[in-house]
Each structure stands twice: as C-alpha cells, then as structure tokens.
N, C-alpha and C positions, 0 to 999 in steps of 0.2 A: 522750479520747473526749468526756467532758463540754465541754469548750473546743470541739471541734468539731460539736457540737449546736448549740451556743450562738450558732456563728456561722451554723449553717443557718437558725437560728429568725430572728436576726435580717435575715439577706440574704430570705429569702422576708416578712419585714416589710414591709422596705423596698420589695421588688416591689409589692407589693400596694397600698402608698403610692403608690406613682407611678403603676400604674391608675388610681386612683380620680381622681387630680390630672388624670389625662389625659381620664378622660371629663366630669371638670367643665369643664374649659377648652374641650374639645369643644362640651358642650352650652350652654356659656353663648354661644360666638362663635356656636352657631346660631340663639339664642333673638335676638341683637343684632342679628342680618344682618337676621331674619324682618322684627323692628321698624323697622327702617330701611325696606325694601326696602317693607314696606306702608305705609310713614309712619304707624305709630299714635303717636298724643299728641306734645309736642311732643317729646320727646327722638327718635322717628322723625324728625321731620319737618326736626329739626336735624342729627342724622345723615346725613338727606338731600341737606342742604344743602350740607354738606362735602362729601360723598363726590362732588356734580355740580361744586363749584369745584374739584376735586383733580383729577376724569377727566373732565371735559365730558358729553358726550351721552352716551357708554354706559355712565355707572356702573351700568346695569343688570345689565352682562357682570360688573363686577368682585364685584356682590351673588352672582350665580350660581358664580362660584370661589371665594367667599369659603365661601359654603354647600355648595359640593362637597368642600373641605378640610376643613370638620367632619363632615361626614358619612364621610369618610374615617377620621379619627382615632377617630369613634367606635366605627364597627364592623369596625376593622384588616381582617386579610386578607379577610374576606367581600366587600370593597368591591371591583372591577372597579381590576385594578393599570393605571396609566400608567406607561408609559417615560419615562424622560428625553424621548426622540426625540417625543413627543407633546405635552409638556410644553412643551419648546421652539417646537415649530410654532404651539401655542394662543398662546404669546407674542408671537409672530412676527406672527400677525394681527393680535391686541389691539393691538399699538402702530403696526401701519400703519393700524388704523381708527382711535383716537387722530388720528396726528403726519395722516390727511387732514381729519379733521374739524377739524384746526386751522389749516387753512391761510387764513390772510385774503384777503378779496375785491378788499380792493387789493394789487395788484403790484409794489406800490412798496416795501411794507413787510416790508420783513425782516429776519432780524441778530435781536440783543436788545430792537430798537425792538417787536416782536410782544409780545416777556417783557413788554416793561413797561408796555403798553399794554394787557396783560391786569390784568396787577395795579393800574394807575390805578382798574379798575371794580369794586375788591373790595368796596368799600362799597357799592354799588348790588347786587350779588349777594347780597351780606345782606340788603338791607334789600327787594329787591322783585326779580321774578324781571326775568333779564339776559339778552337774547340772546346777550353775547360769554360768558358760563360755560356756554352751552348749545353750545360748541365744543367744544376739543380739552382745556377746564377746565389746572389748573397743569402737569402733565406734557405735556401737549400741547403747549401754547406752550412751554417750554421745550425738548421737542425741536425742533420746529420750528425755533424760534432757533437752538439747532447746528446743526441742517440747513442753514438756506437760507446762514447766514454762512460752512458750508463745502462747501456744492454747489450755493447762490441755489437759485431757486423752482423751476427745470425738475429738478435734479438733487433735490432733494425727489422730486420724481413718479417720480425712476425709485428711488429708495432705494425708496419705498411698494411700487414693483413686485417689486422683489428680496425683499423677505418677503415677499412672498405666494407669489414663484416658491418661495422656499426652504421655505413652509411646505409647501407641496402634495410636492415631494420627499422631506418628512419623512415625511410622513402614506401617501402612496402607496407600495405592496411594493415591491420593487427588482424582482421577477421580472418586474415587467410591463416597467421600464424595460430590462431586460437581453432580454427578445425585443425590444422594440423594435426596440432597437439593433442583433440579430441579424439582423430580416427584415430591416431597413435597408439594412444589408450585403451579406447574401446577396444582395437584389438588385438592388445595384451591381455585384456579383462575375459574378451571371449576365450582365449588359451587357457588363460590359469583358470577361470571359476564358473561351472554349469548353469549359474543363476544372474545372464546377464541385467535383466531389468533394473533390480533393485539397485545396483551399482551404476548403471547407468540415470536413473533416476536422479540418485543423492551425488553424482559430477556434475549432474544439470543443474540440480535446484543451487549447489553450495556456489557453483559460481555464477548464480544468479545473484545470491543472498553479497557475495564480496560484492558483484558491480554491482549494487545497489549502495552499501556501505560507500564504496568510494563516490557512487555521484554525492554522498553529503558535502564532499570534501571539493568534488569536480565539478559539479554547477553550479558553484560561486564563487563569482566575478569580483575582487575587491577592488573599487579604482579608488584611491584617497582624495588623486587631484585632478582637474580638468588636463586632457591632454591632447597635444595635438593630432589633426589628423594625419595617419598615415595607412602609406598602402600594405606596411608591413606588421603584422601583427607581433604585438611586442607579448610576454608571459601572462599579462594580467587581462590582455585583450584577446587571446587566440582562444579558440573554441577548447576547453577541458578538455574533452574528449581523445583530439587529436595528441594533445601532450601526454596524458597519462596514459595511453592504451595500453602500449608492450608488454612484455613478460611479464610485471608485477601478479597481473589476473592469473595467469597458469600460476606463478608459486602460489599464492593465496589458497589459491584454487585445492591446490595440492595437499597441502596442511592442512584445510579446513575440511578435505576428503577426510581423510587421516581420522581428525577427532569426532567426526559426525557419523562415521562406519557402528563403531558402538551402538549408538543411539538406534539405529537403524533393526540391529536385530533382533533387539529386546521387543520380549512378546509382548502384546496386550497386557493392559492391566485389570487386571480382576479383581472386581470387589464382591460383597456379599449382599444379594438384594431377598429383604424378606427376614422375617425371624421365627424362629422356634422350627416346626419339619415343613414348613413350604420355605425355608431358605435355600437359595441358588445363587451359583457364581456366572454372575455376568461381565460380560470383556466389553471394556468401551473397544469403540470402533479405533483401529490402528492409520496411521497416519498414509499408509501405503494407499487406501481406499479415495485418498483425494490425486486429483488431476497432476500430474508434472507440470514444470514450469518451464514449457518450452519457448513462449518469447522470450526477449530480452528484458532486460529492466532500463537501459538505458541504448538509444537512439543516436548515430553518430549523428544521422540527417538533423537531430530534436537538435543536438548539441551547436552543428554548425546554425540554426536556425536562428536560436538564439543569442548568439553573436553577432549575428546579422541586422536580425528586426532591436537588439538595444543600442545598436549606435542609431538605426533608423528611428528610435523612438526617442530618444535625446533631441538629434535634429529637426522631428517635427514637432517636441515640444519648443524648441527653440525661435520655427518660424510662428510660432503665435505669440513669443514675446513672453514664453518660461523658463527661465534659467536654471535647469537642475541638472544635476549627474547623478549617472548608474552607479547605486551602491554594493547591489547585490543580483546576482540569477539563481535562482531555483529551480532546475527543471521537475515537472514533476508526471506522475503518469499520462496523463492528461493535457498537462494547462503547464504555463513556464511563468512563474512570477518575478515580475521586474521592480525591484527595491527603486524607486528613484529617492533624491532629496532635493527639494526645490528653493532655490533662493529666502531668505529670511522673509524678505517684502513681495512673496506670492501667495496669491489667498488659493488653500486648497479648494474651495469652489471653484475656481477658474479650470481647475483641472478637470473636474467632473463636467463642468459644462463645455468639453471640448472632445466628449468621449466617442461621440458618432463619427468625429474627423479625424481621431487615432483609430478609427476602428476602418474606417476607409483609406488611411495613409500606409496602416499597417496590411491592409487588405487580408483582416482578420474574419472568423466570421461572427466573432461578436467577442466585445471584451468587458473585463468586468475591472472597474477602482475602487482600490479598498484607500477611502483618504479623511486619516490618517491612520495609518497600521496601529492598533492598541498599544502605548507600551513604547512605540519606537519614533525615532522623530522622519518620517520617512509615510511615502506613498507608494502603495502596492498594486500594481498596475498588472491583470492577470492575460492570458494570451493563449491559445487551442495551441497544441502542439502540432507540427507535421505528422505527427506517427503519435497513436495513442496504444499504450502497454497495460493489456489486462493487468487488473493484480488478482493472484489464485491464492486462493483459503489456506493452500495447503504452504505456502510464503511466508503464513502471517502467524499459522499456529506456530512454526518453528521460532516465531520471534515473540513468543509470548513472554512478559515481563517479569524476570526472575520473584520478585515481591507479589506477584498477584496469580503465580499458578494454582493458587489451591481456592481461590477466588470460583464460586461455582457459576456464579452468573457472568462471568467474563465473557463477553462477546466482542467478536473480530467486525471492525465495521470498513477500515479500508487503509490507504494512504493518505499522508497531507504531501501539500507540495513538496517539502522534503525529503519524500521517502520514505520517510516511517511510518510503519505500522501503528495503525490508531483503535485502540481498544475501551469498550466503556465498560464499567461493571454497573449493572443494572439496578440492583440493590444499594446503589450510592446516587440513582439519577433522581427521583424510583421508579418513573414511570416514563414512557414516549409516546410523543408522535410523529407519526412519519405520511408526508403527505408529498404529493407532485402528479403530474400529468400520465395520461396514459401513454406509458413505454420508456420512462423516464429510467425505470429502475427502481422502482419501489417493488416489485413481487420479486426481483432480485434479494433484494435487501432482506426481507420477510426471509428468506429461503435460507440465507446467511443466519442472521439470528438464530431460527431454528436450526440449522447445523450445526453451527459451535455450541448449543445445547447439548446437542448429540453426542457430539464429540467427547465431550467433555464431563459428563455427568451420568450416573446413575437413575433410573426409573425411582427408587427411594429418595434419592437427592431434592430431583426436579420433576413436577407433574406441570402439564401443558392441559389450558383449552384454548382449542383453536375454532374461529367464528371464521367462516367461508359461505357468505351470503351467494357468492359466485359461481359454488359448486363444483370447481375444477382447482383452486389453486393451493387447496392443500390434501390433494386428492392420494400424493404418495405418503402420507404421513398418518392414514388412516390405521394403520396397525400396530404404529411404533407401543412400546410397554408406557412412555414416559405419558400417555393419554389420562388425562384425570375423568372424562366422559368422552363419548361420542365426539365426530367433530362435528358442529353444527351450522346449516347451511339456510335453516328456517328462520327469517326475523324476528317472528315473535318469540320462538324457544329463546336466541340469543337471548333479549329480556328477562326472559324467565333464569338464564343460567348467571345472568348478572347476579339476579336475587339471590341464587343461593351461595354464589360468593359473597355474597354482602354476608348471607347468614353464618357462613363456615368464615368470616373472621372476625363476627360479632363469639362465636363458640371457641374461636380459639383465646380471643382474650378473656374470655373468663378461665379457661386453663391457663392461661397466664397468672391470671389472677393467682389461682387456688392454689399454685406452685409457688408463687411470690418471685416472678420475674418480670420483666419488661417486655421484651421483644423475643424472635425465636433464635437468636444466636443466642442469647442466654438459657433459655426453654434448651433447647437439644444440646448443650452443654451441660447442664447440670442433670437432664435423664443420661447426657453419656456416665457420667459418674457417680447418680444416686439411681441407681435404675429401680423403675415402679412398676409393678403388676399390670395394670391398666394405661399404662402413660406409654406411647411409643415416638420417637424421632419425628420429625413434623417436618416434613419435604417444602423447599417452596414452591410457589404455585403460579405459573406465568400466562396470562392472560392476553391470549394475541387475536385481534378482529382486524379481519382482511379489509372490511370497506364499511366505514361507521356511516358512512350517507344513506343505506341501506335500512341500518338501524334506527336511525334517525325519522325515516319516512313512515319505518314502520311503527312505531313506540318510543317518538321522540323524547316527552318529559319521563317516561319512565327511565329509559338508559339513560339519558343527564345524570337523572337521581342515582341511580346505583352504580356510573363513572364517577362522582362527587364524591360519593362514600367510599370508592374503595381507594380515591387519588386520597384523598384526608387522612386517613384512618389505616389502609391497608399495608405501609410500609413496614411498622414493627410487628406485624403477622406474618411476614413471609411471603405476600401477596401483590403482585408486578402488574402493572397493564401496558400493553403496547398495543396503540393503536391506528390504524392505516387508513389513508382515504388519497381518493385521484379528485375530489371535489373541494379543494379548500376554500369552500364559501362560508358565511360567518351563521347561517342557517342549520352549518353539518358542526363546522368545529368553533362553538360557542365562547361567550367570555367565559362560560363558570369552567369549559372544559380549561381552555389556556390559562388559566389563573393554576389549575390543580397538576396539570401536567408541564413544568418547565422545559424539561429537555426536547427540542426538536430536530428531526431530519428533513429539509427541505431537499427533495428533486427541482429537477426544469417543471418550470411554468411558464401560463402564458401574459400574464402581467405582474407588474411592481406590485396593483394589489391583495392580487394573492398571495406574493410574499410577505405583504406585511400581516398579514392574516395568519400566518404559518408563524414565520419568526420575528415578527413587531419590526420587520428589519426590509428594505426592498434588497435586490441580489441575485435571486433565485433566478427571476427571468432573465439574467445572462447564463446561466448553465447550459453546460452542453448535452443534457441526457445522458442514456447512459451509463448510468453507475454515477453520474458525475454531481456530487449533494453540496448541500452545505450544514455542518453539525453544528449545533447551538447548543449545550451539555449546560447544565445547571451549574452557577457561579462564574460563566466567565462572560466576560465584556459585549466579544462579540463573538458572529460562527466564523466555523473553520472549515475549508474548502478541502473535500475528501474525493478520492477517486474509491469507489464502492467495491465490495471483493465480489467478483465472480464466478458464482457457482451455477455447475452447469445441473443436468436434470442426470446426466449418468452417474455423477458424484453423488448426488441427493439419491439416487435409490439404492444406486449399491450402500451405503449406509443405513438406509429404513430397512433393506433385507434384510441386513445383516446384524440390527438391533430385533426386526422383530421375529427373526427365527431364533431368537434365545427366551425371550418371555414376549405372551398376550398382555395385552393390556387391561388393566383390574381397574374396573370402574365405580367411581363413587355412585354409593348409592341414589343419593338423592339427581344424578344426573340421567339418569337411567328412563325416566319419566317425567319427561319436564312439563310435560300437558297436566300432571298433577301438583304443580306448584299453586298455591292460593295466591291470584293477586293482591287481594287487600292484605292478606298479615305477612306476606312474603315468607310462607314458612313450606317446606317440603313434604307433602301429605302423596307417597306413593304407595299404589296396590301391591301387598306383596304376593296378593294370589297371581300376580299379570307379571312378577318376576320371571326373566326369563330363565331363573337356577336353582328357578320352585321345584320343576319335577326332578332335577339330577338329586335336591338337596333330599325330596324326600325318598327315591329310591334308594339315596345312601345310607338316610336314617332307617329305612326296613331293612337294610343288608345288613346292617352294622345291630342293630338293636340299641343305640346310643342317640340321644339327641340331647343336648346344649348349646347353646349359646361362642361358647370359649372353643367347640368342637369346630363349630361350623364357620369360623372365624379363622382357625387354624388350617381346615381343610381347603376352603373355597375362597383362601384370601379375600374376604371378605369386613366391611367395620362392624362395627359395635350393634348400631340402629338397623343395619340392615338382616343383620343376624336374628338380632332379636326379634323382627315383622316377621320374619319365618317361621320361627318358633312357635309365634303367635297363631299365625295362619293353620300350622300341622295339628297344633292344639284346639282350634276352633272345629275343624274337619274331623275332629275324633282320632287323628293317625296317632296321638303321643298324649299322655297324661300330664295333668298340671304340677307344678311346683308342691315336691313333701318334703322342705326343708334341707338338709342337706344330702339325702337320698338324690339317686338320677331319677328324671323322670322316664314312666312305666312306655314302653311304646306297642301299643294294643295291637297294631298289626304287624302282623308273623310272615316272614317271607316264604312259609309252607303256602300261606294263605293266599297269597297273590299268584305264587303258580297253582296253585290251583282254580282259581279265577280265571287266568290264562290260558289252562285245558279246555275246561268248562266252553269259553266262549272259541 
C-alpha cells in the first residue's frame, strides 16, 4: 500500500510538472509572435526580418497560426477544436498563396534558377528592404522550383488551382455536395426515362445501403494507447464521419446504381400454388410494395456525439479511480456502444456499480453495461443516440444472406449495433417469445414476422394461425390465402385450436412414419421425387398468439399443455409457435413455457424482474422502446441488442391486398368449428351438415350428376376428411347413393327435379 501511494504521489508530480512546462512554452511562443508581429525593438524587428525571407508576403498569416497554436495549448479544451480535415485545407491555401506569390515575372525562369536567384539577394534582404523577399520569401521559391522543373509555369497555375479546389472540399459539409449531386441526377433521370419513381427509389436506398456499409468501417475508433489530451483531433480521435464523407458516397453510389437497376425490373416471381385443375400461379409480393428509405443511416450529429461523450466517458471513469481506454465505437441505429478495457486490477463490478453516475455524467437517459462483452476482454458500455434512424424492411430484405435465400422461414428482425442486418430462421430456433411493455414494439415486431412471411413464401409453402385475443391487431391479415383457419379472437377457441394442432402433428408423424422419414424436409423431399396418389407436400405451419395472458386467464392448464406438446414434439413436423405477451409475469410465461421455448425477444420493461423472467438475464429495463429489443436466439451466451424493422400499416396492406386478390384462403377443416372440438379426447368432431360449402357442394353435385370424394377435393380445394363428411352427409339425406364398388355413385336427384320444385313453389 505504501509503495503504491508513493507511486500515486509521484505520477500526479509529474503531471503537474508537465502543466506548468506546457503553459510556459505556450505563453512564451505568444509573448515572441506578439513581438515579432508588432516589430517592437530590434529583436521584433529582426524576427521580422526572418520570418518575411522565410515566407515572403504573408508571414502575417504564419504570425496568426503561430498565435492560434498558443493560445490553443494554453487553454486546452476550452479553445474551439479543429479537425485534421481543417487543418489540412488552412494548409492547402497557405501554400498556394505562397508557391503564386512566388511566381516570377519572367517566363523564362524556372527550374532551381528561381531557388538561386532568390538566395543571390539574401544580402540585400538584410541589409535593406527587397522587392524579391517580399514574394513567395525561401519556401516559396523553392516550391516553385519543384513546380515549374516538374510541371513548367502553366502546370504551376493549375497545382495552385487543385488546393484551392481541395481546400474548399474540405471545409464545405458533404451534405451539400451529396444533394447536389442528387438534384443533378434526378434531373437527368426525369429527361431521359418516363418512370421516375422507381429510379429514384433504388439512388435512395443504394446509397443508403453504401453508408451503412462504411459506418462498419467509420464508427470504430481504434486507440491502442493512452494518449494525450489535445485540442486537436488527431485520425484515430476525430469523429469518422467528418473524415470519410466526400465523394467516395456518390462513386459507390454510382456503381452500385449500375448493378442493382437489373434487379429492379425483374418481375415477380411466380410459383404454382395448388395441384392437379385448381392449380394457380401466384406472384410473391415484389419489393417495390415496401417503403423507401428515406432517412439516413448514419448521423453526422450521432458521429460528432460519440467522439465527444467517449473521451467524456473515459474521464469520468477515471475520476472514480478506473483506469481504462476506448477500444472501440459502434454507432448503431439507435444506441452507440463504447468498447472500454479496464486496467488488469479492476473488478468489473465496480463498473456496474457506478452506472447511475455515468448515466448522469453522460447526461444520458439511461444506459445499459454489458461487463464483460462474451468472447472479448473488454466492457461494453451502451448510450441513446442523438438521432435515432428507423430501419425499413425493405433495407434488410435487399440484404438477405446469400446461403439462406431459399430459407422459407427466414425472418428480418432488425440491426445490431453494427449495422447489420440481423435475420433468424425460425425452424432452426423452433420456437419464440416475444414479450415487453405496452408501446415498446412488440406488435411492431408481430407485424415484421408476418411480412417477411409474406414476402417471401407461398400459401402452399407456409400456412399461418393467428390468435388475436385483442380483436384489432391482426385485423388486416384477415384474408391473406396463407390463413390455415379463421383468425381467432375468442380464448376459449384459441384452446380448442391448440388441440388441433397437437392433433395435426400427432397425424403427421405417423405419415412420417408410414413413409419412413423423420421430419418434413425429408417427407416433401422424397414426395418431390417419389410422388404418391394420396400424399401431397406438407406446408409448414406458423402459430403466432398476439397476448398468451389472455389465454392463460382463460384455459390456463389447458394451453400450458398443448404449448408443451407442440414446443417438444412440433419441430420435426413442420410446426413453429411464436408467442407474444405485454405481461411478463411468471403466472403468464411459466417455467414449463421457458424450458420449451429458448429463443427470446425482450422489449422495454419496467423492471430487472421482468427481465429476468423473459431472458433469465436483467437488461431489458434499460431499453429505449421502440423497436429497441434485446435477442436471446438459442445457443448463444448472451442477447444481442437489435434496433427492430419498421413497418408501417400502409406497407402491411398494400401487401395483404395484393396477396389476397390472387387466392382466398382454404381453410382446414377441422378449424372451421372449433365449438366442436371434444375436450377430453381433443379430437375434431365437426357438423358437416353446418359446413358452410354444404349447399355450393351439393348444388354442384346435382349440376354435375357426379359425386366423390377425390372430385370434391379437386374442386373445392378441399382435404381428405372433410371431403369425405360431405359425402356422407349427401348420402344420409338421400341426394347420392352409397358405395357399388368401383362404379360412381348413383345421384338420385335430377337437376329437372329441383327446377321443377323451384316453379312449383
């Protein structure tokens, strides 16, 4: 302890030393400039003297930087910081008014004959004032002389011009240059081609998609070593932003016009829903149908922000006695994650128990520590941005992951802090929950999932039920084809539709069985290739409930029991649950439920113990709503902090229009009458006199003189069992004769018969 006293006393010595050194050297270079610059006495006046044979006519400029540089060092940060990028440009001028003030009047002379024709009249420049030191003075002439011996006099005049062009570049925002460039464009685009939108559109998003790409690259900060402070920001300290902006965005921009125009015109794609003569060609929904991207992805203010609050977050770990540096920044839509590493002999507890007083140093409005980052020797300290940047659906489908396009259950869930697009495929999780407060962003989320369904799959592919105890929040998805029943909004049905999932994949694995497969990517691989009379492709089946609290109040141990069977058991059938609640109490989302469903999506909450409820994990209640989650995906360590995709209600119907003016939605039978479900055997006992496709089916059987089974199945897309209760039903009623072996059966009534009934009455 004494040893390490000893070395505190001395190292704050030693600081203190170097202050004081620093503001001498400061005020003595201001006290020498002043003297110079007003020529007092002769040591001014000699100063002077130098300083105009060194830089010609403007040593005035160089007294004026000379005197901004002390006054910089004297009163450190209070002094108005310069960039690099400003720094540069002041240069940039300085020596093009220099290297023109030194151009000579004859034309003849150039090369090092300039140099040494300056330096002939250094004795006259002492000794009495000189027209030729009142030019471009030693620097001057000697650029000059490189200039003209490697570009002569005319290529001189255009170097002069290129720093000035480059300084003006520097000093000017990019945002102005980047509309420029935009109106520029646009109307060219409006000249040449009648269909501005879509061209306009794919400029917007493509150079959203580059500056997103470069923030990987532009909001991280590497510092390796402790450095001092200064008022000037050196490469590794200046805000990204400000350094990378220029031109690179329009070329990028440009090119990646170029290759994505293609992409763009290619129609829909259509596949084939249905088989044998009710097959039809349906068009997934085309990409044009989601939102543009018209914010930014990245924040000059976010950028300068974060340069700012991480040296401020270093220093206030400092005054409480933790020695760490900034290893890394990540800006991300949202939230800006600061990589710290803290001395060997600091306990990351220490850190966390000092979060309320980063949170007030930072003047945040709430921050969240990840300590220790999984994986990395480093504490991850997270922070609200100034400006938060939606992310839009239609960003994230363009960035879907070469290896998982044909992935059917691929779903867009958001950003991490990084910027990238974060996707899960569902059939790998198997199952979700997604829980947070009301307004958090959960019926967002819901609304996502269901989209990139949309988007992306076929009615035969994927069938949906959807559970809306609420009555309104899946109100536009009432017609989509992809509908496996009703959507239902009663809690006791939900129950009852539990069961018949339980039943339909107790039924499919014995068609598993009786095929000798496993699971259904095996099952609809081997009917692609051995195709069977009776066996058709097996769609998966995505089970999404809006608010299980609901269910729970209404047929609590019932729905446990038939969430347990289908979290257990459901995966290699083809059969998904996502399920949502704004109540994470341990009454709604139980132990047997968490044991069965691993994957979670946490929203804002309002305490640690609902988060740990949610994801065994506290967190949550630092989120900023929102969109603004935390993903917890089955196999990894810990969650990961997502900014959620954005979709609005105009995107979500123009898609449900547009899917359900091509097919109705063909409803399982057994969901049809869920009031007919048996509680005790959980098996589906429905009226098919009380079918609503009783009387079309049997007008069509009088029209036609035909009834079977395989007919009515063909005509009224229709299965198997429900076909069959029909049958039965026409047959009870007298309208059709029973089974004569491989004969059709007789149908007794004559469609003479029934208009004649129809006069009659």
């Amino acid at each position: 302890m004494a040893k390490t006293k000893q070395k505190k006393k001395k190292s704050n010595k030693n600081t203190v030393d170097s202050e004081i050194l620093r503001y001498v050297i400061a005020l003595a270079a201001i006290t020498v400039t002043l003297i110079a610059a007003l020529q007092l006495g002769i040591v001014g006046q000699f100063l002077t003297t130098i300083t105009r044979y060194l830089f010609g006519t403007y040593y005035g400029v160089v007294y004026g930087l000379c005197l901004l540089g002390g006054l910089a060092v004297l009163f450190g940060q209070k002094f108005p910081v310069f960039s690099v990028k400003t720094l540069i440009a002041i240069g940039a001028v300085l020596i093009a008014m220099i290297l023109w003030s030194a151009i000579p009047q004859d034309p003849q002379l150039t090369g090092f004959k300039v140099f040494s024709e300056y330096l002939s009249h250094t004795g006259e420049h002492f000794s009495s004032p000189s027209t030729v030191a009142a030019q471009g003075g030693v620097l001057g002439a000697l650029l000059y002389s490189l200039s003209s011996l490697l570009f002569a006099r005319t290529g001189t005049v255009l170097v002069i011009f290129a720093l000035l062009a480059l300084a003006a570049l520097l000093m000017i925002k990019t945002e102005v240059y980047v509309s420029l460039w935009q109106s520029l464009t646009g109307a060219l685009h409006r000249e040449k081609k009648p269909k501005p939108k879509r061209s306009k559109r794919e400029t917007e998003s493509d150079s959203l998609e580059v500056a997103a790409e470069e923030r990987k690259v532009i909001g991280t900060v590497e510092l390796g070593k402790k450095k001092k402070k200064s008022i000037f920001l050196t490469p590794d300290d200046e805000p990204a932003a400000e350094e990378e902006l220029p031109s690179p965005v329009v070329k990028k921009e440009k090119k990646k016009e170029e290759k994505e125009k293609p992409a763009v015109e290619e129609l829909p794609k259509v596949v084939s829903v249905g088989s044998g003569a009710g097959a039809v060609d349906y068009k997934l929904p085309a990409l044009t149908m989601l939102d543009e991207i018209q914010a930014k992805s990245r924040s000059v203010l976010n950028q300068n922000a974060a340069s700012i609050k991480g040296k401020k977050l270093i220093e206030v770990l400092g005054n409480f006695g933790i020695n760490a540096q900034l290893v890394a920044t990540h800006i991300g839509p949202a939230v800006t994650k600061f990589e710290i590493r803290p001395d060997s002999n600091v306990k990351v507890s220490k850190i966390n128990a000092i979060s309320d007083n980063l949170k007030m140093e930072l003047a945040a409005r709430d921050i969240r520590i990840e300590a220790p980052i999984p994986g990395r020797n480093a504490v991850g300290i997270e922070i609200p941005n100034v400006e938060t940047t939606p992310v839009k659906m239609l960003e994230l489908m363009r960035q879907l992951p070469d290896d998982k396009k044909d992935k059917k259950l691929l779903l867009a869930l958001g950003k991490d802090l990084m910027g990238k697009g974060i996707f899960c495929q569902l059939d790998k999780m198997p199952h979700l929950l997604i829980a947070g407060a009301t307004g958090s962003g959960k019926s967002v989320c819901m609304n996502t999932i269901i989209t990139s369904l949309l988007m992306r799959t076929s009615p035969d592919e994927v069938k949906l039920l959807l559970v809306d105890p609420k009555k309104v929040e899946f109100t536009p998805y009432r017609e989509i084809p992809h509908l496996i029943g009703p959507v239902i909004s009663d809690g006791a049905e939900a129950a009852r539709a539990l069961k018949v999932i339980v039943m339909m994949m107790e039924n499919r694995y014995e068609v598993f069985a009786q095929v000798g497969v496993r699971n259904i990517a095996g099952y609809n691989e081997k009917i692609a290739k051995e195709p069977q009379p009776n066996l058709q492709p097996m769609p998966f089946i995505v089970v999404i409930i809006d608010e299980l609290a609901d269910l729970m109040a209404v047929a609590g141990k019932e729905v446990e029991m038939s969430i347990q069977r289908i979290t257990q058991l459901a995966r290699a059938a083809g059969i998904h649950l996502i399920v949502a609640t704004q109540r994470p109490s341990t009454d709604v989302i139980t132990g047997i439920i968490k044991a069965n469903i691993p994957s979670r999506i946490a929203f804002s909450v309002s305490s640690g113990i609902d988060s740990r409820t949610i994801l065994d994990h506290v967190g949550a209640e630092r989120l900023l709503g929102n969109g603004d989650m935390l993903y917890f995906p089955i196999g990894e360590p810990s969650p990961v902090r997502l900014q959620g995709v954005y979709v609005t209600d105009e995107e979500v119907k123009r898609i449900t229009d547009f899917v359900s003016a091509q097919m109705k939605p063909r409803y399982e039978d057994a969901f049809i009458r869920l009031e007919g479900v048996d509680n005790n055997e959980s098996t589906a006992v429905v009226s098919a006199q009380d079918d609503p496709l009783y009387e079309e089916v049997k007008d069509y059987v009088i029209e036609t003189q035909k009834a079977s089974t395989s007919l009515l199945q063909r005509r009224f897309g229709i299965g198997y069992n429900r076909a069959a209760r029909l049958i039965d039903v026409l047959e009870e009623r007298g309208i059709i004769g029973p089974v004569q072996g491989s004969k059709p059966r007789d149908v007794y009534i004559k469609k003479t018969d029934v208009q004649d009934d129809e006069e009659e009455n």
